[in-house]
N, CA, C and O atoms as a GROMACS GRO file, in nm:
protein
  352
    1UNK      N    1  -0.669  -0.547  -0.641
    1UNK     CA    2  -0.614  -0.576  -0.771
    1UNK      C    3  -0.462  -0.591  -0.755
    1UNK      O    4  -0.388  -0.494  -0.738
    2UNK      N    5  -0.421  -0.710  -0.761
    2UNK     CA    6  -0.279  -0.699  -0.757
    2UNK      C    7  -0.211  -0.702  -0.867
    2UNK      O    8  -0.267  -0.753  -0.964
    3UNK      N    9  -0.045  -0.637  -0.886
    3UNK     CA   10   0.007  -0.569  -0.964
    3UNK      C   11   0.006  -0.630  -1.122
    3UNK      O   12  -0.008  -0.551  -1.215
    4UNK      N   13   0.020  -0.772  -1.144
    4UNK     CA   14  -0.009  -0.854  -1.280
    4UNK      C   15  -0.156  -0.810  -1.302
    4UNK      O   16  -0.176  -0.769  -1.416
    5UNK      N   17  -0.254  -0.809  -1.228
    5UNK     CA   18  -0.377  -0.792  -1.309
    5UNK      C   19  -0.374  -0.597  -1.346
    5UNK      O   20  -0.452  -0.540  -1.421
    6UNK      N   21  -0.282  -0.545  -1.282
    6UNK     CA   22  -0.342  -0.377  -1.307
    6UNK      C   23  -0.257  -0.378  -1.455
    6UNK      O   24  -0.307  -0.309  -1.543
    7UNK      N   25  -0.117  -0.461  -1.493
    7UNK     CA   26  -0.053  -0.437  -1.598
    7UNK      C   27  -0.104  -0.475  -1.715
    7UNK      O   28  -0.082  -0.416  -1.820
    8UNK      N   29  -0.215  -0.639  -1.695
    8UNK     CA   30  -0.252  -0.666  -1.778
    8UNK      C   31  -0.396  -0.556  -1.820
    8UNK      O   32  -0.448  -0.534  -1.930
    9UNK      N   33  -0.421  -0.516  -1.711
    9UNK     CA   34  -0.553  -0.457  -1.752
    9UNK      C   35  -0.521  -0.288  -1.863
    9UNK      O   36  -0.591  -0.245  -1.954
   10UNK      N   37  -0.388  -0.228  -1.804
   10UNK     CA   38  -0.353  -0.148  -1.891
   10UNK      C   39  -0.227  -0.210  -2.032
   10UNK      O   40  -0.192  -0.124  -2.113
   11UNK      N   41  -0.195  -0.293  -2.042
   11UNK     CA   42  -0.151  -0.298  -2.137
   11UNK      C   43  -0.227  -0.370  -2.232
   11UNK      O   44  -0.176  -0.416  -2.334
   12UNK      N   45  -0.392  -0.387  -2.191
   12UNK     CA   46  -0.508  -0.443  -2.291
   12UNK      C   47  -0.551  -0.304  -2.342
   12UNK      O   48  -0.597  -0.305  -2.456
   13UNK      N   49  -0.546  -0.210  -2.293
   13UNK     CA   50  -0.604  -0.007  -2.327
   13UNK      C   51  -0.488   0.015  -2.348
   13UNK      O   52  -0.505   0.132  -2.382
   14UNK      N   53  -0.342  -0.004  -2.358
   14UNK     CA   54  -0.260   0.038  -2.492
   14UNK      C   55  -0.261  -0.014  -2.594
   14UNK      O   56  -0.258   0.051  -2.698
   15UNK      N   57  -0.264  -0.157  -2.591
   15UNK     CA   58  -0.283  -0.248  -2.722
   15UNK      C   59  -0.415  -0.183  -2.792
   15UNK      O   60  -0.410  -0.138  -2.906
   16UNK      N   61  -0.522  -0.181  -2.721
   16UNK     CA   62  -0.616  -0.097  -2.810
   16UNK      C   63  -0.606   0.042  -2.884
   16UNK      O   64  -0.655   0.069  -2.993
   17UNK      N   65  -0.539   0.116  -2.809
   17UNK     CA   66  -0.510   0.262  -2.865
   17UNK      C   67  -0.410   0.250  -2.962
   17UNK      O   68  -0.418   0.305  -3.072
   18UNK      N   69  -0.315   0.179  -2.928
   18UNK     CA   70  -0.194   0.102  -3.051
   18UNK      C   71  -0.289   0.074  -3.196
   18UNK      O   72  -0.267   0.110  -3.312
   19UNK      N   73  -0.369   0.017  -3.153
   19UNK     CA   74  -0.429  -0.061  -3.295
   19UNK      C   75  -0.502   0.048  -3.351
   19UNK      O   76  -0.481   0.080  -3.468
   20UNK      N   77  -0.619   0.132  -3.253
   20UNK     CA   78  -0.634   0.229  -3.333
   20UNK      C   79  -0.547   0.350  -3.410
   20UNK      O   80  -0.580   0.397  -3.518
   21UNK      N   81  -0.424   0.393  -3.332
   21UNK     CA   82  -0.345   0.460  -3.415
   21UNK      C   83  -0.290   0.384  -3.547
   21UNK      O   84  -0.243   0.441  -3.645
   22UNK      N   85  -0.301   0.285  -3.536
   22UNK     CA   86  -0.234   0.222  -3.669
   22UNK      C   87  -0.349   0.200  -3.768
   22UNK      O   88  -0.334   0.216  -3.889
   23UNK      N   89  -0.456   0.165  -3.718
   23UNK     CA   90  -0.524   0.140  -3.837
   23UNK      C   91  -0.569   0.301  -3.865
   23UNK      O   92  -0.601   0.315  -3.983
   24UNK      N   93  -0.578   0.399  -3.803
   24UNK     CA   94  -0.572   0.549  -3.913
   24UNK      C   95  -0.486   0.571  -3.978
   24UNK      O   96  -0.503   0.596  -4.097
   25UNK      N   97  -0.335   0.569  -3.909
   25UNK     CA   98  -0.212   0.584  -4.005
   25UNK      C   99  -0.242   0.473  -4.134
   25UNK      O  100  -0.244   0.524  -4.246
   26UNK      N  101  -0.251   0.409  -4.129
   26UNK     CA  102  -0.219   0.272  -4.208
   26UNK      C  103  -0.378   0.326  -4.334
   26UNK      O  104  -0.364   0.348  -4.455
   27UNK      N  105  -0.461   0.331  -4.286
   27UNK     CA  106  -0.567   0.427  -4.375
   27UNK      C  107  -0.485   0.552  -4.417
   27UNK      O  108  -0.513   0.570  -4.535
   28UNK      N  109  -0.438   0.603  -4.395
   28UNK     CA  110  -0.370   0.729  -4.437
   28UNK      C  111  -0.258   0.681  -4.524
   28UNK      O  112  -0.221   0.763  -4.609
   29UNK      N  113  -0.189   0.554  -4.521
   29UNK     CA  114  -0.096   0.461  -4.658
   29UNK      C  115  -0.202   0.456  -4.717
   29UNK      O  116  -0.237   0.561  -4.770
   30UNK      N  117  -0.266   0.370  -4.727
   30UNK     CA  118  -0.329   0.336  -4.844
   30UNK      C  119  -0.433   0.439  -4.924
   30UNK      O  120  -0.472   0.433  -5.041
   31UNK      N  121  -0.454   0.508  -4.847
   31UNK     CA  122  -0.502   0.645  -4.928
   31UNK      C  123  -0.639   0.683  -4.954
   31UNK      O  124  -0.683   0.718  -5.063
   32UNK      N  125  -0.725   0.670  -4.807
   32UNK     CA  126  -0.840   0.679  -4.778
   32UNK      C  127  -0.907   0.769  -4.784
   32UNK      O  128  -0.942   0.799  -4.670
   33UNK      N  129  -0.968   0.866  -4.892
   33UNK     CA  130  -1.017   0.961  -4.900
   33UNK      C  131  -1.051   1.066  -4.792
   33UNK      O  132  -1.017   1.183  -4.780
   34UNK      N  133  -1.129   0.986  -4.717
   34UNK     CA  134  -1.213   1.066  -4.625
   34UNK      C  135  -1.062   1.087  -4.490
   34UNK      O  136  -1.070   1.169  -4.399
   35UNK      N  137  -0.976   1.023  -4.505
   35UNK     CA  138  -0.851   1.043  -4.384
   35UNK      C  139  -0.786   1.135  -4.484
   35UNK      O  140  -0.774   1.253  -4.452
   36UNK      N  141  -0.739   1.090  -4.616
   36UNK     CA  142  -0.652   1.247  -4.668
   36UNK      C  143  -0.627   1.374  -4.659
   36UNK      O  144  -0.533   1.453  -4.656
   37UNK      N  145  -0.843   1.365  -4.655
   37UNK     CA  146  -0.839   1.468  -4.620
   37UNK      C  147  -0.809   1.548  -4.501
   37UNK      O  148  -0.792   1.668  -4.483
   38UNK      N  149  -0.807   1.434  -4.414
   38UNK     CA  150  -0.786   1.515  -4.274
   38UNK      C  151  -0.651   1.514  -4.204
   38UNK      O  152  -0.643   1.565  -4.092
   39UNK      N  153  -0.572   1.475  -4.248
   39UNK     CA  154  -0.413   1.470  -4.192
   39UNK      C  155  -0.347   1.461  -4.091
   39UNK      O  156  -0.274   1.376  -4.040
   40UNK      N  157  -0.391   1.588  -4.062
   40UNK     CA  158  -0.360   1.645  -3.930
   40UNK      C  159  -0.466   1.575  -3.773
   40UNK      O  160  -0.424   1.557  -3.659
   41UNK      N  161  -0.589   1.553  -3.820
   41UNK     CA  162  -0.675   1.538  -3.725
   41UNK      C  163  -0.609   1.413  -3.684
   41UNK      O  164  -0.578   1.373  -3.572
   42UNK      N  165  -0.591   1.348  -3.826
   42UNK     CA  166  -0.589   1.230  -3.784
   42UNK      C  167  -0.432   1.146  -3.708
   42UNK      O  168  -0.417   1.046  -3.637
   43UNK      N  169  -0.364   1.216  -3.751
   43UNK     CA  170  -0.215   1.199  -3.656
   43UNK      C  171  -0.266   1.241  -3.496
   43UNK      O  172  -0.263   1.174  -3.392
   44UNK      N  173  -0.325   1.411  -3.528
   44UNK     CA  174  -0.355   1.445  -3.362
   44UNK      C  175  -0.407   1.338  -3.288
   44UNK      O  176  -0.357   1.316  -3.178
   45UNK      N  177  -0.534   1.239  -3.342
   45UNK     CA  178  -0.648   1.161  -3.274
   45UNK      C  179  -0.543   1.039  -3.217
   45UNK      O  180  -0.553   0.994  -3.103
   46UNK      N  181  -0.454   0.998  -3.303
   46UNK     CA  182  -0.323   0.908  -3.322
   46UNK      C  183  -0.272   0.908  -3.167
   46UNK      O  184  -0.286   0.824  -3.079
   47UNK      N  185  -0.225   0.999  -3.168
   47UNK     CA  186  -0.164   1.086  -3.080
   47UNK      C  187  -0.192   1.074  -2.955
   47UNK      O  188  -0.116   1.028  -2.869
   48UNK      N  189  -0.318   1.121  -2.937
   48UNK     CA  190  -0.428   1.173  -2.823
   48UNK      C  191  -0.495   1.000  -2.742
   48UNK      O  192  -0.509   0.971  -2.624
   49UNK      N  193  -0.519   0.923  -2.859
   49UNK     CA  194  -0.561   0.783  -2.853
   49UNK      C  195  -0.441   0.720  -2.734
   49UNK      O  196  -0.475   0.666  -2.629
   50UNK      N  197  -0.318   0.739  -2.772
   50UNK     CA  198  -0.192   0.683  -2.679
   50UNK      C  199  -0.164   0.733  -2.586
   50UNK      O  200  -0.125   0.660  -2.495
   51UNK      N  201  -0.169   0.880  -2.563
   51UNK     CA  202  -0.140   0.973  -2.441
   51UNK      C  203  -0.244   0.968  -2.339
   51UNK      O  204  -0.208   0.994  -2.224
   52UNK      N  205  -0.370   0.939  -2.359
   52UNK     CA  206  -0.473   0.942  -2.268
   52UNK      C  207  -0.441   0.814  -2.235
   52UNK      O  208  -0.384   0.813  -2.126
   53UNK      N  209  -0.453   0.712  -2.280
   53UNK     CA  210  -0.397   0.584  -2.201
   53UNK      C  211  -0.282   0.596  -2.127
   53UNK      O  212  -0.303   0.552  -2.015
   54UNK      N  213  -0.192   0.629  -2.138
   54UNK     CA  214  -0.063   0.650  -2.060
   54UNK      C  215  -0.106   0.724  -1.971
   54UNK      O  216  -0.115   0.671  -1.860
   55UNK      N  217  -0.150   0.876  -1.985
   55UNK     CA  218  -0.204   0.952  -1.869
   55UNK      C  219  -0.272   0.918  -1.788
   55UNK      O  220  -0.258   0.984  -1.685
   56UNK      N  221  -0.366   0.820  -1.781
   56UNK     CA  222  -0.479   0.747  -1.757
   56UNK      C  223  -0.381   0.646  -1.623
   56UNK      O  224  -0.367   0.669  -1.503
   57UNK      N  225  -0.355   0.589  -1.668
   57UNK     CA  226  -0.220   0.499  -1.596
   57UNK      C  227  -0.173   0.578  -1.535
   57UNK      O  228  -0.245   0.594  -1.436
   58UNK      N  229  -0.066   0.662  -1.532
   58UNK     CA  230  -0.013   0.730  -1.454
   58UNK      C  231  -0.099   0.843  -1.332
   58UNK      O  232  -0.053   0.868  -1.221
   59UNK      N  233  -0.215   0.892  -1.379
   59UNK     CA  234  -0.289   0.954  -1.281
   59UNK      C  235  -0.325   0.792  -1.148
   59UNK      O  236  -0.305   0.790  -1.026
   60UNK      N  237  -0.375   0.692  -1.228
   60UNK     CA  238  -0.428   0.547  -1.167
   60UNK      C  239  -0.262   0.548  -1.064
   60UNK      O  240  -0.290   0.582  -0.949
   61UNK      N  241  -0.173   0.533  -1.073
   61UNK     CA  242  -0.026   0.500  -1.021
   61UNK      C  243  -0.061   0.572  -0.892
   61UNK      O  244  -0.077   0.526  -0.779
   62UNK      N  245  -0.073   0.742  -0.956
   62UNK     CA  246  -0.010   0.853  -0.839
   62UNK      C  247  -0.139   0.828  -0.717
   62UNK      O  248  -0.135   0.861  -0.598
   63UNK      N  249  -0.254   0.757  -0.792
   63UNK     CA  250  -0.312   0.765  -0.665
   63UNK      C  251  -0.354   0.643  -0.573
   63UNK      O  252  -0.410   0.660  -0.465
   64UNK      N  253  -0.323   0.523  -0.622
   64UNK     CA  254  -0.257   0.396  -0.609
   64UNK      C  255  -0.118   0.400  -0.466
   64UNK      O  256  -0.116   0.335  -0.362
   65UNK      N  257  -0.045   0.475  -0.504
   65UNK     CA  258   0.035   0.479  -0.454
   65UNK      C  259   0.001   0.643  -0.338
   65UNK      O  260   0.079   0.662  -0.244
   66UNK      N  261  -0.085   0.716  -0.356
   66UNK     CA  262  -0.111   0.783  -0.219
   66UNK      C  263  -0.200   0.729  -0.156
   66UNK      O  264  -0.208   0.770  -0.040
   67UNK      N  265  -0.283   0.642  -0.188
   67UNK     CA  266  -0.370   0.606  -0.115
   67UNK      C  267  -0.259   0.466  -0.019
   67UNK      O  268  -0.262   0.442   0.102
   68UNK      N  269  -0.200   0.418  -0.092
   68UNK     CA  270  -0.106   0.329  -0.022
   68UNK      C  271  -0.037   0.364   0.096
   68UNK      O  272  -0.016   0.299   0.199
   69UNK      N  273   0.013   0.552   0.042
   69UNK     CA  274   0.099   0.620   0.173
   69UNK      C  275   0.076   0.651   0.296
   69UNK      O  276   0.147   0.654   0.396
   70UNK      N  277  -0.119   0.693   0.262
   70UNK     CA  278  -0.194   0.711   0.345
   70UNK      C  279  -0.203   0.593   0.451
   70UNK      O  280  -0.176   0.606   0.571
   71UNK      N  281  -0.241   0.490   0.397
   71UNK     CA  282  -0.244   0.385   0.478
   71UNK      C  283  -0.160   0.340   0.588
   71UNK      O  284  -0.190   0.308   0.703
   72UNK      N  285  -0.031   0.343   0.521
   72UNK     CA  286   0.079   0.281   0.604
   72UNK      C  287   0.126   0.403   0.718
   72UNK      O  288   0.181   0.379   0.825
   73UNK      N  289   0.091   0.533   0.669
   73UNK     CA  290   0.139   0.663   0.791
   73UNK      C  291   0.046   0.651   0.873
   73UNK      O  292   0.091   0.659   0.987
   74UNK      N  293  -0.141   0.624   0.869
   74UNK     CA  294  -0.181   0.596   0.984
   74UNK      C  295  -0.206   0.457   1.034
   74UNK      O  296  -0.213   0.365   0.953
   75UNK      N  297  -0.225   0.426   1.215
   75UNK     CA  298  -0.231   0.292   1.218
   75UNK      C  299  -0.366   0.301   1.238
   75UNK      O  300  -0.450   0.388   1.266
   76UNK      N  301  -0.360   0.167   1.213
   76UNK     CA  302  -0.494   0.083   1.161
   76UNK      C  303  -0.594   0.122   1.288
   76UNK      O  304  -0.560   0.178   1.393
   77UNK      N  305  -0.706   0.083   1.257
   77UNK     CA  306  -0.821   0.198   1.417
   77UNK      C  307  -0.815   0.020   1.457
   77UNK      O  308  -0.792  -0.081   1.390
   78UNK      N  309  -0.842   0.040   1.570
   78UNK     CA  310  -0.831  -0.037   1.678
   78UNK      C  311  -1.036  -0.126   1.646
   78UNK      O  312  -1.150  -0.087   1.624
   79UNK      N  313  -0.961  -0.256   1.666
   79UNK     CA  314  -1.048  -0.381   1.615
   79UNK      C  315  -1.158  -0.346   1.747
   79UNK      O  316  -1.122  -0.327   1.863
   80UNK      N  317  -1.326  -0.345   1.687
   80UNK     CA  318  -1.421  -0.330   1.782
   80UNK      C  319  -1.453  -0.443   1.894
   80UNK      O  320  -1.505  -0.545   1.850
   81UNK      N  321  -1.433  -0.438   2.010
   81UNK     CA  322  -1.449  -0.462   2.165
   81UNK      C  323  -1.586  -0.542   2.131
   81UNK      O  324  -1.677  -0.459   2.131
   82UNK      N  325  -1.640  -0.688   2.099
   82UNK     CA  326  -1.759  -0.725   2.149
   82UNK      C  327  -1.797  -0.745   2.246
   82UNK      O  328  -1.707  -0.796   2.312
   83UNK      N  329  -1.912  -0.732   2.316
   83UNK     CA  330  -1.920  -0.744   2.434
   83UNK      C  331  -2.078  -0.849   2.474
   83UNK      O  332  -2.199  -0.829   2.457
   84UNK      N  333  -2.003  -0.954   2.528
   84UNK     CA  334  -2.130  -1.036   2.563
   84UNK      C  335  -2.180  -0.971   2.719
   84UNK      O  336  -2.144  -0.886   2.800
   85UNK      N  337  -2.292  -1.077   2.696
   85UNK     CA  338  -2.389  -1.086   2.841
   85UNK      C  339  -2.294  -1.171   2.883
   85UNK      O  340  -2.221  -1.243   2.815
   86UNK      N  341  -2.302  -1.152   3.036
   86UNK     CA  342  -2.252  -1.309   3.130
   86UNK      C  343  -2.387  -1.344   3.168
   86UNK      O  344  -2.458  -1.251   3.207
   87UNK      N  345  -2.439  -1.466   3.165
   87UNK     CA  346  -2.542  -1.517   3.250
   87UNK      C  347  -2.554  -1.503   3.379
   87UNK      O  348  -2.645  -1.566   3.434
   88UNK      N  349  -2.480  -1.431   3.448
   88UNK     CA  350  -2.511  -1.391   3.578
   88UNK      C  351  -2.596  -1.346   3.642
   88UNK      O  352  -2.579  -1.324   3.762
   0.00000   0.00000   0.00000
């Protein structure tokens, strides 16, 4: 996956968590009974919706990038020896 497709692929799971925090807040303007009542949940869920995406990403980075470290500190194993028959 190279680096344009990993950005687009997470900034399609923020745009989503974006939209869901807004359309609860935005239910919570206009004055949605069943969100009034819940306030708090619903900022927390807000909240939680954006941070797990970000966290999500950033765990994806740290190990993106150790598995990268790994790579380059050892060298590569040595390409397998085929070995024919001689018709001899």
């Amino acid at each position: 996956m190279t680096v344009t497709d990993w950005l687009k692929a997470r900034s399609v799971e923020l745009g989503a968590a974006l939209c869901t925090a807004a359309v609860l807040i935005a239910g919570l303007a206009v004055g949605v009974p069943f969100l009034r009542a819940r306030i708090p949940e619903v900022f927390l869920y807000s909240l939680c919706c954006v941070t797990a995406v970000l966290f999500r990403a950033v765990i994806d980075l740290a190990v993106r990038a150790t598995v990268f470290a790994a790579r380059s500190l050892r060298p590569p194993a040595p390409a397998a020896v085929r070995l024919e028959r001689s018709n001899a």
